[in-house]
C-alpha positions as CSV (number, residue, x, y, z in Angstrom):
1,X,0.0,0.0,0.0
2,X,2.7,2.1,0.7
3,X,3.7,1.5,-3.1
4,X,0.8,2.5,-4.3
5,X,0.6,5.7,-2.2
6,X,4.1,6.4,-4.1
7,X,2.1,6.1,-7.5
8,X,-0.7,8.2,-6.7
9,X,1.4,11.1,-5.4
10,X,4.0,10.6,-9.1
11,X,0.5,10.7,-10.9
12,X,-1.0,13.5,-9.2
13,X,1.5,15.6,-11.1
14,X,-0.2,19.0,-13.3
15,X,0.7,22.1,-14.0
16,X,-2.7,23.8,-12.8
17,X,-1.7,24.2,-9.0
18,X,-6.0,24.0,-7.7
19,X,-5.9,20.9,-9.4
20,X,-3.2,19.3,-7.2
21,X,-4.5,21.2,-4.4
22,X,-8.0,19.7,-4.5
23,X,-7.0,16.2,-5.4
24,X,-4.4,16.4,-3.1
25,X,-6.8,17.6,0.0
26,X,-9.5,14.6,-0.8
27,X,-6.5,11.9,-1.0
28,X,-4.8,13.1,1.9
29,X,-7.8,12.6,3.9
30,X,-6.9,8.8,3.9
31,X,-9.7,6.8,3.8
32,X,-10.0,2.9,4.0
33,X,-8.2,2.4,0.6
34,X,-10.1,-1.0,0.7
35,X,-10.2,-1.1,-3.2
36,X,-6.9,-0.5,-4.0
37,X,-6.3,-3.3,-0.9
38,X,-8.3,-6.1,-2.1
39,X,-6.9,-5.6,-5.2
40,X,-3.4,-6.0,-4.2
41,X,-4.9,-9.1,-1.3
42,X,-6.4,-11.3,-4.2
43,X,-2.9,-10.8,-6.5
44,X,-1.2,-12.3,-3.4
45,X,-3.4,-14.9,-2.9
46,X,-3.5,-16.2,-6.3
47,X,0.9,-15.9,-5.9
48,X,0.8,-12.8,-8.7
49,X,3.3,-10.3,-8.2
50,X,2.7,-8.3,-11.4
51,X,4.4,-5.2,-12.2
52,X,1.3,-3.3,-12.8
53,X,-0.4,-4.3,-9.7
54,X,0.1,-0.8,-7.8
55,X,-0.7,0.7,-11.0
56,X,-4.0,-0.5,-11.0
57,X,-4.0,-0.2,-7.4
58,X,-3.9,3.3,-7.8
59,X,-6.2,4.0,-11.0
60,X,-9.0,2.1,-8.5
61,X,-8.6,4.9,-6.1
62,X,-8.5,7.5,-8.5
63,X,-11.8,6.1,-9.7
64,X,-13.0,6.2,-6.2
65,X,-12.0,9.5,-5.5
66,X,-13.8,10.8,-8.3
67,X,-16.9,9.5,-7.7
68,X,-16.5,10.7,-3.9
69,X,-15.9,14.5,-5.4
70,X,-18.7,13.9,-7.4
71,X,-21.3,12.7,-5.1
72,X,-20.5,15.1,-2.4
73,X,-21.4,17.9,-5.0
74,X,-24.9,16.0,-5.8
75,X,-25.6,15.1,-2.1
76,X,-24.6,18.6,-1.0
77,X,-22.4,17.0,1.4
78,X,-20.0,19.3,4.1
79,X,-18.1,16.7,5.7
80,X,-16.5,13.5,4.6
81,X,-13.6,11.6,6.4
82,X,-13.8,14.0,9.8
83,X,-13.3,16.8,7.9
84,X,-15.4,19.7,5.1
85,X,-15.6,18.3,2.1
86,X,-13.8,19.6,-0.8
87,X,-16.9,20.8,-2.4
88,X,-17.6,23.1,1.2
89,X,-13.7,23.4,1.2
90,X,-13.3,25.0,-2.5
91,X,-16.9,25.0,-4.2
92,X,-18.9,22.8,-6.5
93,X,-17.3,23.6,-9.5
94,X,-13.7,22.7,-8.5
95,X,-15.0,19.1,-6.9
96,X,-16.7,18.3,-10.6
97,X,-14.0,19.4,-12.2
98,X,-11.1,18.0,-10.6
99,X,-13.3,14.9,-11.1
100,X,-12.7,15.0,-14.0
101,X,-9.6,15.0,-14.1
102,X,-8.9,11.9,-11.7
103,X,-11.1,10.1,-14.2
104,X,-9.6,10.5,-17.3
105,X,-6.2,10.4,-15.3
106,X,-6.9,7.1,-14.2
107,X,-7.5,6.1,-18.0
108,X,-4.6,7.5,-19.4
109,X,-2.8,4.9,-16.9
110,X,-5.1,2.0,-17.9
111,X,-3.5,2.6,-21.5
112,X,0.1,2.4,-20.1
113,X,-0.9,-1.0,-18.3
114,X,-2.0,-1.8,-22.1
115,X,-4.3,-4.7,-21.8
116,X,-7.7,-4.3,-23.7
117,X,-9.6,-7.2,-21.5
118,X,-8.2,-4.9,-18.0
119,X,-9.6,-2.0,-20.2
120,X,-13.2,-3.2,-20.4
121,X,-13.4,-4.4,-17.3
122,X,-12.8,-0.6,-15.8
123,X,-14.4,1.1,-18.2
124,X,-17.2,-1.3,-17.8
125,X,-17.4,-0.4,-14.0
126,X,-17.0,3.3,-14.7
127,X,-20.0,3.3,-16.8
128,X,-22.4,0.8,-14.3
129,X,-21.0,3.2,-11.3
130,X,-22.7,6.3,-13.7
131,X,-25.4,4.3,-14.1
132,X,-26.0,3.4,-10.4
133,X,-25.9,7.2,-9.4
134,X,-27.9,7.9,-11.8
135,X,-30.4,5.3,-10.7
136,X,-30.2,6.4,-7.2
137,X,-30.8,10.2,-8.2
138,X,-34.2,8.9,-9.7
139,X,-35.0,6.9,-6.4
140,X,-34.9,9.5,-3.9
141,X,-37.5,10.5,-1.9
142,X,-39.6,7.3,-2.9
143,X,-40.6,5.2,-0.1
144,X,-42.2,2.4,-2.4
145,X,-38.6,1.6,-3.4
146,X,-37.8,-2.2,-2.0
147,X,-35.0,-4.4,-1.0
148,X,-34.5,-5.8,-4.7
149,X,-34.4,-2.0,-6.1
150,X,-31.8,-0.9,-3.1
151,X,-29.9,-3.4,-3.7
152,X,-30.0,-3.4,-7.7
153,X,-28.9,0.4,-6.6
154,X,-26.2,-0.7,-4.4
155,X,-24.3,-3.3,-6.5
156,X,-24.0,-1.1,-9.5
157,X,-23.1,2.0,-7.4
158,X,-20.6,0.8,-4.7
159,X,-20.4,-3.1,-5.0
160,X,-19.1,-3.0,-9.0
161,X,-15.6,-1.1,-8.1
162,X,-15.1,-3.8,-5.6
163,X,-16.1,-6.8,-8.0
164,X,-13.9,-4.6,-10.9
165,X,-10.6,-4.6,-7.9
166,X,-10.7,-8.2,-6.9
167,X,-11.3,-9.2,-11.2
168,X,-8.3,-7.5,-11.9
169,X,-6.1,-9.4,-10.0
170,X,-6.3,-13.2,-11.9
171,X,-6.7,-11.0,-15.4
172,X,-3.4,-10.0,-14.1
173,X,-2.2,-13.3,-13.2
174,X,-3.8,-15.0,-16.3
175,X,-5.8,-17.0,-14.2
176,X,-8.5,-19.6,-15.8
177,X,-12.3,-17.9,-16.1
178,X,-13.2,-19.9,-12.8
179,X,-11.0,-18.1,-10.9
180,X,-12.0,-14.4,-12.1
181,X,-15.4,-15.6,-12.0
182,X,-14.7,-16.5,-7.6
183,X,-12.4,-13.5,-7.4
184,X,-15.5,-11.2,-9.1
185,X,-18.4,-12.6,-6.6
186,X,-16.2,-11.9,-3.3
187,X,-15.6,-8.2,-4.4
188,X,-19.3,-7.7,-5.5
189,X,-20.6,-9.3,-2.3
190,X,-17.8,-7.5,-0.3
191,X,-18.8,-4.5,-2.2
192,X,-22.6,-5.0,-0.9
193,X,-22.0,-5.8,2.7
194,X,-19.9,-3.1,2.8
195,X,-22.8,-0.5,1.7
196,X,-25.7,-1.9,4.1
197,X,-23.3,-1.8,6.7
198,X,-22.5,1.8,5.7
199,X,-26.3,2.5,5.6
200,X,-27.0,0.8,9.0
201,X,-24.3,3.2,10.4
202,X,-26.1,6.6,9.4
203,X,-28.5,5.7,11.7
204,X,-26.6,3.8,14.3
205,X,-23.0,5.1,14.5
206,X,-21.4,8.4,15.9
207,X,-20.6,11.6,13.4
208,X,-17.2,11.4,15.4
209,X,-16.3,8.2,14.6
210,X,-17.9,8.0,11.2
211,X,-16.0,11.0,9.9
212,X,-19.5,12.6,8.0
213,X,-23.3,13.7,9.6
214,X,-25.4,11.3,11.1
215,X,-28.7,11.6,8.9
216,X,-27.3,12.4,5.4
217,X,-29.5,9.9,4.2
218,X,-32.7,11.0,5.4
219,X,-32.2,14.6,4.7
220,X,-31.4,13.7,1.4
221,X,-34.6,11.7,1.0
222,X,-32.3,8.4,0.5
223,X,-34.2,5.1,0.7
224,X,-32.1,2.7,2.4
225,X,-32.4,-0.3,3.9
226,X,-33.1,0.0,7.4
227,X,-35.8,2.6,6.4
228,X,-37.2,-0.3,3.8
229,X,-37.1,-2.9,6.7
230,X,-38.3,-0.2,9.6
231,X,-41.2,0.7,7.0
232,X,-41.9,-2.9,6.7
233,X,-42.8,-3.5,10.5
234,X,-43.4,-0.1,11.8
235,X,-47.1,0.8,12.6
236,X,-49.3,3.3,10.8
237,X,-47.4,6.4,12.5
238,X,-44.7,5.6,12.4
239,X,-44.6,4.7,8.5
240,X,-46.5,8.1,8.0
241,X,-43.8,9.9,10.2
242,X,-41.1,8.0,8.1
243,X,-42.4,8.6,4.4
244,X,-43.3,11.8,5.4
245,X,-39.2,12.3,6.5
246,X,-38.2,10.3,3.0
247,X,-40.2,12.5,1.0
248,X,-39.9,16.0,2.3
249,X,-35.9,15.3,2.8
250,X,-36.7,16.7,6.4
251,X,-34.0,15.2,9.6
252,X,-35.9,17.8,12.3
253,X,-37.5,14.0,13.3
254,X,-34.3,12.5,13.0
255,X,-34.2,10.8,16.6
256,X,-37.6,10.0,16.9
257,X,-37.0,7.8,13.3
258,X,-33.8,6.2,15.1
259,X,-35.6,5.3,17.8
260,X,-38.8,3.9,15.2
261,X,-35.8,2.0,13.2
262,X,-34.4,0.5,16.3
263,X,-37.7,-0.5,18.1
264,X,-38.6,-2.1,15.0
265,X,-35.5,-4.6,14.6
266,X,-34.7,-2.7,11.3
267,X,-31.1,-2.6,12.1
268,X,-30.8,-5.9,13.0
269,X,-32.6,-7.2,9.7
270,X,-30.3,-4.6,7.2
271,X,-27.1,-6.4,9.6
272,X,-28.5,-10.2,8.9
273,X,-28.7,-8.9,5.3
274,X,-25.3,-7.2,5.0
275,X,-24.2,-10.7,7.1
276,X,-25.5,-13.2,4.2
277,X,-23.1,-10.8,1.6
278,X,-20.5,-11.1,3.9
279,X,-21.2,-15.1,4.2
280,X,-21.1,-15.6,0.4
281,X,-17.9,-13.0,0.1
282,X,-16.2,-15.9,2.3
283,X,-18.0,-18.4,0.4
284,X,-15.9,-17.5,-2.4
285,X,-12.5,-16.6,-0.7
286,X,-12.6,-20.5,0.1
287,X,-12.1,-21.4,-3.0
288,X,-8.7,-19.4,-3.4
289,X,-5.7,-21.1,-2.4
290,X,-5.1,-21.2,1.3
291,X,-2.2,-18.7,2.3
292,X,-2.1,-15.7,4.4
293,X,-3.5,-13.6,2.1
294,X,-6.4,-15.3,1.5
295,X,-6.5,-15.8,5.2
296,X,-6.9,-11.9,5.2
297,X,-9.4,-11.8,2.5
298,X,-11.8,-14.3,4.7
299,X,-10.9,-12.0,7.8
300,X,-11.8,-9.1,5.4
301,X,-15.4,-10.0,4.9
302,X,-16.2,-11.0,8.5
303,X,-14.8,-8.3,10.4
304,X,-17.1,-6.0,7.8
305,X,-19.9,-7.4,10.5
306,X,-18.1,-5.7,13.2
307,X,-17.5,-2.0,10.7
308,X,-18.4,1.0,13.4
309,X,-16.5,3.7,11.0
């Protein structure tokens, strides 16, 4: 990882200093880098050690990064990773733009790597990510939305740069088909367990810890799922106090629909869904050789369960 932080600062390089200063600010923020990880994780558990593995390891998280710049804009977002967001920190315009650029940056170093099938697999992924945003733009503030459509949402959105990392590893390796095709269900149910769990946590976790608001979600009239499962056992009230919250994008009820979601077992159901992802993520990993890395990889999915940040 350490590596692949030494690529992303060499191919930060411009000549248009607010570019390097707003890439530079959202990067520098850290993050989990779990893309770029389970990229490099699956290459060591299938005994690869290719020389473009940071590479790719590093045009992930540029991908990342520009959708993060991106949705903070739409979601009118002011704080991300404990601190203001670089939309709040230097405008809308800037965020988009600077987008932009880590995009088609990361595609000018998918053409050095120069394989066509690690090509479409990203570009692929860039284009169901679009979609997914998309998708969930059209969603918002509809409280008929359920599980199947959140998670249709979900796994083209946030689940498809996982599935694209862990994929890229035996293309690299020249793995058989059966292995990409093990290697492309953990990420993708990684990917998922990941997001339910990141959903669960805007109504269960701490702002501190979390690094962003509590309540994003329902101010932006998001349909997740512990508001599909709470609406799904709540009582007439409560669902009216609830769509009513979804629909108006209003939080001034935000703990009274904590306390509906929590008396109604909805974050428990969201966690036994996130822990069925997480069960066939392993489910998967089993398959890969057994060595430390794939040790991780298992370790990985299971300790998503325990995810409080």
């Amino acid at each position: 990882m350490k590596h692949v932080d030494l690529v992303i600062g060499a191919r930060l390089n411009t000549e248009v200093p607010l570019v390097r200063e707003v890439a530079q600010y959202i990067i520098s923020a850290g993050g989990k880098r779990l893309r770029p990880a389970l990229l490099l994780l699956v290459s060591g558990a299938l005994g690869s050690r290719h020389a473009h593995r940071h590479t790719l390891a590093a045009v992930i998280e540029f991908i990342h990064t520009a959708t993060l710049l991106h949705d903070d804009v739409v979601d009118e977002s002011t704080l991300r990773r404990g601190r203001a967001t670089a939309n709040e920190r230097f405008g809308n315009a800037p965020s988009v733009l600077v987008g932009d650029f880590l995009y088609s940056r990361a595609f000018q170093m998918m053409v050095d790597v120069n394989d066509m099938r690690i090509m479409q697999v990203l570009s692929d992924a860039t284009n169901v990510i679009a979609e997914g945003e998309v998708q969930q733009l059209m969603n918002m503030h509809d409280t008929s939305l359920n599980e199947a459509s959140y998670l249709k949402v979900i796994r083209s959105k946030t689940a498809k740069l996982f599935e694209a990392s862990a994929r890229l590893a035996p293309i690299l390796a020249r793995a058989n088909s059966e292995t990409e095709a093990v290697c492309a269900t953990y990420g993708q149910a990684l990917g998922t367990a990941f997001q339910v769990i990141d959903d669960v946590l805007d109504y269960e976790g701490s702002a501190d810890v979390l690094g962003k608001n509590l309540g994003d979600d329902l101010r932006e009239g998001k349909v997740t799922l512990p508001i599909i499962c709470a609406l799904r056992s709540a009582n007439t009230s409560q669902q009216t106090l609830i769509r009513s919250a979804i629909e108006e994008g209003d939080a001034s009820h935000l703990e009274d629909i904590v306390s509906i979601i929590r008396d109604t077992g909805a974050l428990d159901a969201a966690r036994a869904s996130a822990a069925a992802e997480a069960q066939r993520a392993m489910d998967a990993a089993s398959h890969l050789p057994v060595n430390e890395y794939s040790s991780a990889l298992l370790q990985l999915a299971a300790g998503l369960l325990e995810r409080r940040s």
